[in-house]
KEVOLO-649839 format. One record per residue (C-alpha): x, y, z; residue in one letter; chain; residue number from 1. Coordinates in Angstrom, 2 decimals, m for minus. Each point is the difference from the previous one (the first is absolute). Example, Ala and Ser with C-alpha at 12.3 -4.5 7.8 and 13.67 -1.06 7.14 Angstrom:
# residues 2
ATOM       px       py       pz  code  unit  pos
ATOM    12.30    m4.50     7.80     a     A    1
ATOM     1.37     3.44    m0.66     s     A    2
# end
This chain:
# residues 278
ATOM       px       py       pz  code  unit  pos
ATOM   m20.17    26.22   112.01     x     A    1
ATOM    m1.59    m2.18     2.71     x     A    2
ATOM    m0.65    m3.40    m0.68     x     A    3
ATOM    m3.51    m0.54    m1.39     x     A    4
ATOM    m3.16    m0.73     2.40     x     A    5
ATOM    m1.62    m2.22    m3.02     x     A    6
ATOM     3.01    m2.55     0.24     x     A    7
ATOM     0.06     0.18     2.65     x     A    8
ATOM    m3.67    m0.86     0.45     x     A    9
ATOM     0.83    m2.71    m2.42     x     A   10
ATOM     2.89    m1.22     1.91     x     A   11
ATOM    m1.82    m0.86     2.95     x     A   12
ATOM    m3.16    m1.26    m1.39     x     A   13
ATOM     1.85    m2.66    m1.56     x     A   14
ATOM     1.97    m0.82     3.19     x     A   15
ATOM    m3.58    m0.28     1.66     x     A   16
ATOM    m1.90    m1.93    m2.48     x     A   17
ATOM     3.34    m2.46    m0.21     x     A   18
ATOM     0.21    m0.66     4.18     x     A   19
ATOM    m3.43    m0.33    m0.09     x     A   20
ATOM     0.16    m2.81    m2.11     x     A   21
ATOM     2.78    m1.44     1.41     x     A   22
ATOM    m2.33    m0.06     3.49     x     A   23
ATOM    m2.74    m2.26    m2.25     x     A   24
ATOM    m2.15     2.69     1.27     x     A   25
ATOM    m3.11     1.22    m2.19     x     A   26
ATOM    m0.15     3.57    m0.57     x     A   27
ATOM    m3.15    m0.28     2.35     x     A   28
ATOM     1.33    m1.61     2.82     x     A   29
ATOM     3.25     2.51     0.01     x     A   30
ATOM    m2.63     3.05    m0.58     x     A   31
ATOM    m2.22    m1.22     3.03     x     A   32
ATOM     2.97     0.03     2.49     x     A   33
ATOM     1.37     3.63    m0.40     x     A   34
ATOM    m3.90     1.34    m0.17     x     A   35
ATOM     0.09     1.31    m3.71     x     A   36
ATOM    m2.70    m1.49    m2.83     x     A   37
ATOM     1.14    m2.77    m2.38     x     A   38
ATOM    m0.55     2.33    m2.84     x     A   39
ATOM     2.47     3.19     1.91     x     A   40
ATOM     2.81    m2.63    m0.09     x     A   41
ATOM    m0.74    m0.76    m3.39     x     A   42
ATOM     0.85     3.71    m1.00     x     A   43
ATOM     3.13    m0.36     1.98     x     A   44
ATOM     1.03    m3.44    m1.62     x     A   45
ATOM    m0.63     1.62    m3.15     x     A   46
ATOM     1.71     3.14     0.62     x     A   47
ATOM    m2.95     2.46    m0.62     x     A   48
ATOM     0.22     1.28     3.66     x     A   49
ATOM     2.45     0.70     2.45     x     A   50
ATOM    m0.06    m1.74     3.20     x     A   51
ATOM     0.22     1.90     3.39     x     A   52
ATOM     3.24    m0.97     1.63     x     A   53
ATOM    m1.77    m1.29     3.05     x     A   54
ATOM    m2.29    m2.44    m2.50     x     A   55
ATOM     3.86    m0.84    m1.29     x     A   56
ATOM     1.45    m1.00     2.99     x     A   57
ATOM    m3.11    m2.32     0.96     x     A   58
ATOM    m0.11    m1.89    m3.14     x     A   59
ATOM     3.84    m0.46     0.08     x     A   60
ATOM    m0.23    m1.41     3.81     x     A   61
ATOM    m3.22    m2.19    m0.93     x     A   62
ATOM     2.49    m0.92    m3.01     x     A   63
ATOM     3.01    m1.24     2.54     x     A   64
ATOM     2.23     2.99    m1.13     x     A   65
ATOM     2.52     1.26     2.72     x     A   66
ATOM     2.87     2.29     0.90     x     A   67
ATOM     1.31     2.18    m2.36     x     A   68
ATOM    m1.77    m1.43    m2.90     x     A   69
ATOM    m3.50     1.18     1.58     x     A   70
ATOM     1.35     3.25     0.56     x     A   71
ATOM     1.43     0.55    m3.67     x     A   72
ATOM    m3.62    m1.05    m1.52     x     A   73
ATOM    m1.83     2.48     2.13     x     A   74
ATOM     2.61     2.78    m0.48     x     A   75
ATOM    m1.04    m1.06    m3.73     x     A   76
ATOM    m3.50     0.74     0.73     x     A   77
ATOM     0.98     3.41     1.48     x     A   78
ATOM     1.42     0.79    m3.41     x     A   79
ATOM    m2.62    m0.99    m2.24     x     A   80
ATOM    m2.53     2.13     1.52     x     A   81
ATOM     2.00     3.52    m0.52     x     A   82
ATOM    m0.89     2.01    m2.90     x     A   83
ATOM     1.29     0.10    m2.86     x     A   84
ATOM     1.19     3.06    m1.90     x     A   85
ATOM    m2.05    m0.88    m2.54     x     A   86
ATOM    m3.63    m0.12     1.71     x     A   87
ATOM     0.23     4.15     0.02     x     A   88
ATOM    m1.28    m0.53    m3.23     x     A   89
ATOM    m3.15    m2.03     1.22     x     A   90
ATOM    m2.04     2.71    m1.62     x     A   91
ATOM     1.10    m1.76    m3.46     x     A   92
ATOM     1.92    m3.02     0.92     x     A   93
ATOM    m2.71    m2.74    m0.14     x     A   94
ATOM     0.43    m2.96     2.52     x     A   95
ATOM     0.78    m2.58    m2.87     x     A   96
ATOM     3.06     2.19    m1.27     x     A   97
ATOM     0.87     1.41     3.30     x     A   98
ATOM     1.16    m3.87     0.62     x     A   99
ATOM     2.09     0.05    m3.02     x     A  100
ATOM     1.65     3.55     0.89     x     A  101
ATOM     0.94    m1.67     3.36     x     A  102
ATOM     1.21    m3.26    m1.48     x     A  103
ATOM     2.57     2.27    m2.66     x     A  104
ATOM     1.00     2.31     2.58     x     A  105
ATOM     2.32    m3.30     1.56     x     A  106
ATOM     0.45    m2.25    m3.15     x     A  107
ATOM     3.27    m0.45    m1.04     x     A  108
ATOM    m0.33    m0.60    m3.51     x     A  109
ATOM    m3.36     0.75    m1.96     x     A  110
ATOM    m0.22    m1.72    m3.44     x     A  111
ATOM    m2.81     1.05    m2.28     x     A  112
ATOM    m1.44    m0.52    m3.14     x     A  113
ATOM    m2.59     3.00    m1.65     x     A  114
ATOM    m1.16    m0.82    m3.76     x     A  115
ATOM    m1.57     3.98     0.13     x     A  116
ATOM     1.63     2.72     2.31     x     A  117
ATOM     3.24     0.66     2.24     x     A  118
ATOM    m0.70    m1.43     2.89     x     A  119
ATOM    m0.07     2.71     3.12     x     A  120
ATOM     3.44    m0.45     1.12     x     A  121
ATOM     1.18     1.42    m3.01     x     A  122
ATOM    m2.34     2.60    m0.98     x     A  123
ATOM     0.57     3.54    m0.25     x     A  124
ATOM    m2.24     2.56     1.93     x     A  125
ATOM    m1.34     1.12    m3.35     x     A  126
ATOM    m0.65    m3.58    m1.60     x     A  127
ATOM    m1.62    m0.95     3.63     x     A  128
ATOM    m2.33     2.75    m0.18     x     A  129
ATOM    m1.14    m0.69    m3.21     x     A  130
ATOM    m0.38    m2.66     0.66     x     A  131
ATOM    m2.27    m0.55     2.77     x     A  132
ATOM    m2.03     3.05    m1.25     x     A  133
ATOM    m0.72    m2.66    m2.90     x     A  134
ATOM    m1.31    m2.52     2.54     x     A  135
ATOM    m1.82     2.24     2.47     x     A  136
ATOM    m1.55     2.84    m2.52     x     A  137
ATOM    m2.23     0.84     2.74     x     A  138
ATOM     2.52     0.98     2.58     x     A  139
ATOM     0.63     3.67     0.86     x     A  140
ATOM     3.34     1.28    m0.57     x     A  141
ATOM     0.82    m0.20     3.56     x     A  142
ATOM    m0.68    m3.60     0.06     x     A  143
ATOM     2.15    m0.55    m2.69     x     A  144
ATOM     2.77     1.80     1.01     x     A  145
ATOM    m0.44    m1.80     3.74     x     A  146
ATOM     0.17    m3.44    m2.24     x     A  147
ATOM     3.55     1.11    m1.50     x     A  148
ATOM     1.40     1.02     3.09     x     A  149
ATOM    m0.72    m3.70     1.15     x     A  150
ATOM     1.65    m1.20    m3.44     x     A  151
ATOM     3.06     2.29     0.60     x     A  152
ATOM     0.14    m0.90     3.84     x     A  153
ATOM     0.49    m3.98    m1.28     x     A  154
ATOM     3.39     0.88    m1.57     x     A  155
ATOM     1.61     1.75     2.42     x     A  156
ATOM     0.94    m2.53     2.30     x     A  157
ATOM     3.53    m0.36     1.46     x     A  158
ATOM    m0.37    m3.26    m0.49     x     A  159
ATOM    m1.62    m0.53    m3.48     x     A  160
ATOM     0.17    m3.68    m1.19     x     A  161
ATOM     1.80    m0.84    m3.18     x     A  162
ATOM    m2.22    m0.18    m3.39     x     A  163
ATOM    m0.19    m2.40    m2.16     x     A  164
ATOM    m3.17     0.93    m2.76     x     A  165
ATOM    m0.98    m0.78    m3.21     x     A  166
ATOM    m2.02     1.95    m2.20     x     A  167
ATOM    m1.62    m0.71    m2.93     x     A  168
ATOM     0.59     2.33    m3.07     x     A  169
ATOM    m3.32     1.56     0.06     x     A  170
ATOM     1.03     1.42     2.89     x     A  171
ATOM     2.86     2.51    m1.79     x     A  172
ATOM    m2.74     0.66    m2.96     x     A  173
ATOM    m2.91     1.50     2.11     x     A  174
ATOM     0.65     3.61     0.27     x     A  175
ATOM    m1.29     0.42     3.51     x     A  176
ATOM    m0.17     3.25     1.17     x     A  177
ATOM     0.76     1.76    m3.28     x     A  178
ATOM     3.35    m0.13    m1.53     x     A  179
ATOM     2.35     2.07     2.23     x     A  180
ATOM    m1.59    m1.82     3.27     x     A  181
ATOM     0.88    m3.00    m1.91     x     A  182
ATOM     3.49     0.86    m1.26     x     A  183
ATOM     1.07     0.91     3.18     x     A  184
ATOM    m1.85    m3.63     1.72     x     A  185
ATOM     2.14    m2.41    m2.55     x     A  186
ATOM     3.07     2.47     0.91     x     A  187
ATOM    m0.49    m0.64     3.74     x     A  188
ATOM    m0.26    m3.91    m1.35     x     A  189
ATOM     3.08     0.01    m1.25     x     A  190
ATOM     1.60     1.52     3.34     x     A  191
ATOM    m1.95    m2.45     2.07     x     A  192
ATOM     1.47    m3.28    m2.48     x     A  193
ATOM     3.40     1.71     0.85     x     A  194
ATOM    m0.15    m0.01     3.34     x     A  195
ATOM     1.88    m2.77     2.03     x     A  196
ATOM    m2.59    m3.08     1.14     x     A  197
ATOM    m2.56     1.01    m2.67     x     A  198
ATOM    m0.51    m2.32    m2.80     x     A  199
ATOM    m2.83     1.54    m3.08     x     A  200
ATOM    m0.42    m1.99    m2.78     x     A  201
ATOM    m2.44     0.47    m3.04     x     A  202
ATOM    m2.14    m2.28    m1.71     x     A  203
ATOM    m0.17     0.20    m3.42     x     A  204
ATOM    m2.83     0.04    m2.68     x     A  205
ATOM     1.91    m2.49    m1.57     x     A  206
ATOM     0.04    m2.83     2.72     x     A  207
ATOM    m3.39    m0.61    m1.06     x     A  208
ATOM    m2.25    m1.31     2.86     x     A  209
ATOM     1.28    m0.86     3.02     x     A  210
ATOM    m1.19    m1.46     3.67     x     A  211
ATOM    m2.56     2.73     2.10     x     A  212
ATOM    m0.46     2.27    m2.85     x     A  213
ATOM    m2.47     2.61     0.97     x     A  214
ATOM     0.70    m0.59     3.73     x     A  215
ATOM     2.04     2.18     2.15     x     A  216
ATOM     1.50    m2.20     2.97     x     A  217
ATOM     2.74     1.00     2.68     x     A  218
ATOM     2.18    m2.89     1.91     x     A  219
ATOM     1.47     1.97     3.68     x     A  220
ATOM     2.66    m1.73     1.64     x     A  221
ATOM     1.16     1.16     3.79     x     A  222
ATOM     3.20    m0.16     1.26     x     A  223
ATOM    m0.87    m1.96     3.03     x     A  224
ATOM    m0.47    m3.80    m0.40     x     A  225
ATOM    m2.76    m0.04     2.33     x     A  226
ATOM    m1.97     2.14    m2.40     x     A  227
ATOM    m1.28    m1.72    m2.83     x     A  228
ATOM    m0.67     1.25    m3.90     x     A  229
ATOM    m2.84     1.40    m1.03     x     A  230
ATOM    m1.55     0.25    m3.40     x     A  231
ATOM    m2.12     3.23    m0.19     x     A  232
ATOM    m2.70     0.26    m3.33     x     A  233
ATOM    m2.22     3.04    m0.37     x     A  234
ATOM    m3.38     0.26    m1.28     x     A  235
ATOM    m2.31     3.07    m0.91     x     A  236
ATOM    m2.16    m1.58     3.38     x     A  237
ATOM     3.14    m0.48     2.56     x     A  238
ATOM     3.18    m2.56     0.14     x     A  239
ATOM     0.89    m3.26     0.98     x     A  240
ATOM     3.06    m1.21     1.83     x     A  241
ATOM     1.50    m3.00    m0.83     x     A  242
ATOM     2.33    m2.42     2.07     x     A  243
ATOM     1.53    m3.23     0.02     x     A  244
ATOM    m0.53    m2.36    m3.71     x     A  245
ATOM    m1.51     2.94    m1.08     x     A  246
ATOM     3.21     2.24     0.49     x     A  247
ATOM     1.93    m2.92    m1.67     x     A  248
ATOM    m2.26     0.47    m3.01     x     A  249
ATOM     0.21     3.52    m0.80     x     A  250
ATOM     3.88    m0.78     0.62     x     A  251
ATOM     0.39    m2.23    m2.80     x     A  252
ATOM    m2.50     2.73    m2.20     x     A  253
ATOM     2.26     2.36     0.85     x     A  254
ATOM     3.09    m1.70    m1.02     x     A  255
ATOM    m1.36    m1.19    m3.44     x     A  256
ATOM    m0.75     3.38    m0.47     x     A  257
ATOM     3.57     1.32     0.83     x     A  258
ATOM     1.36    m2.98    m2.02     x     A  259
ATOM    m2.66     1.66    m3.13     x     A  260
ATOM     0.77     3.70     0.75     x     A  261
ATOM     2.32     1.77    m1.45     x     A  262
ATOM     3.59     0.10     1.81     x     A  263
ATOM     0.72     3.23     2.62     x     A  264
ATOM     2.20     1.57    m2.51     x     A  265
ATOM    m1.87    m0.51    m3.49     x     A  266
ATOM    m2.89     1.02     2.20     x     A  267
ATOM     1.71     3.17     1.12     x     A  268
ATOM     0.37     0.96    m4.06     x     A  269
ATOM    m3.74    m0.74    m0.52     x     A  270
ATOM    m0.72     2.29     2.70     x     A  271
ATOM     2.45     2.87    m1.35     x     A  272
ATOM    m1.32    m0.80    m3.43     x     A  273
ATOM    m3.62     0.90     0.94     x     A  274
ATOM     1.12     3.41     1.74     x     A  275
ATOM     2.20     0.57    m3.45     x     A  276
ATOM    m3.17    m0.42    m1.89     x     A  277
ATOM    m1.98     2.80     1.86     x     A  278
# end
């Protein structure tokens, strides 16, 4: 799979925004002398746009950047603004999640914590479609089955990250789908928990509360050092993305909870238990 355009995107909008500063130039003064507005290099800071490659190599000159370096940023800019596989599904990919598809498609390790559902990465085609049919009742079936595709599209990379989730208990109790659709989901759990890299662990009714109950959170690492975390949190109205503190939060959330959870093998029981019971 080719590297990702998003961060990519990323990449080089913190690489601007950082030589920028470095310069003790305002955003305003730096926007003025390539001949783009103060708010356009705002996106680009910010990593909402992409920046033509000629816009690239201006900036990074006004910046003091030469040689090879120079021409290793704008290459950089080349990439992030190719498609990516995912934005075929524009039709039902929505700009807020389209980020997130593009951010997963290079992390190296997703972690991920979902009090009500397996999360997409792990869902059967069955489970997904009942899934989103529960969240968009209006769709046609066409829709839904374009919305699937997408889900099944995310886990067939050649390069999938490793997993590390926990899910709460509630999620092998809700019979989504009907009971063979969810049989055969917690079976397909099982084989994911098995697989080498992937860590699923459950938490247990009897742990009591615990830290973001109720709140579904994912923490995406990349393999590159240049590319920082990202903490992704989805609401019924869109997502945020988190970085920085904020990704050093959810860290230590997400490390209570494993510390709470039950361990990969007891967890692994609990999850063959529940199919037993069916």
């Amino acid at each position: 799979m080719t590297a990702s355009p998003t961060v990519r995107r990323r990449r080089l909008a913190a690489a601007l925004r950082r030589l920028r500063e470095q310069t003790g130039m305002t955003a305003d003064q730096a926007a003025k002398e390539v001949g783009i507005s103060k708010s356009a290099l705002s996106r680009i800071e910010n990593a909402q746009v992409s920046v033509m490659p000629p816009v690239a190599r201006g900036l990074l000159e006004l910046y003091g950047v030469e040689g090879e370096e120079i021409d290793a940023l704008v290459q950089i800019a080349r990439d992030a603004r190719k498609r990516g596989w995912w934005q075929a599904y524009d039709d039902v990919l929505p700009d807020w999640f389209g980020v997130y598809v593009g951010l997963e498609a290079e992390a190296s390790e997703v972690r991920a914590f979902e009090p009500q559902l397996i999360p997409g990465l792990l869902q059967t085609a069955d489970y997904a479609r009942a899934v989103i049919r529960a969240e968009h009742p209006d769709s046609s079936n066409e829709e839904v089955d374009r919305r699937v595709e997408l889900r099944m599209r995310r886990q067939e990379s050649n390069n999938s990250p490793k997993l590390w989730v926990v899910l709460d208990e509630a999620t092998l109790r809700r019979p989504v789908g009907g009971v063979d659709t969810f049989r055969a989901q917690l079976r397909r759990l099982i084989e994911e928990s098995d697989r080498p890299g992937n860590t699923v662990q459950i938490l247990t009714f009897g742990a009591g509360e615990y830290g973001s109950m109720g709140s579904a959170f994912s923490v995406l690492s990349f393999p590159e050092l240049a590319d920082s975390g990202v903490v992704y949190v989805e609401t019924r109205a869109g997502s945020l993305y988190l970085e920085g503190h904020q990704v050093r939060e959810y860290s230590r959330v997400f490390e209570h909870l494993v510390a709470t959870a039950a361990s990969a093998r007891e967890s692994r029981d609990l999850i063959q238990e529940a199919i037993d019971e069916r």
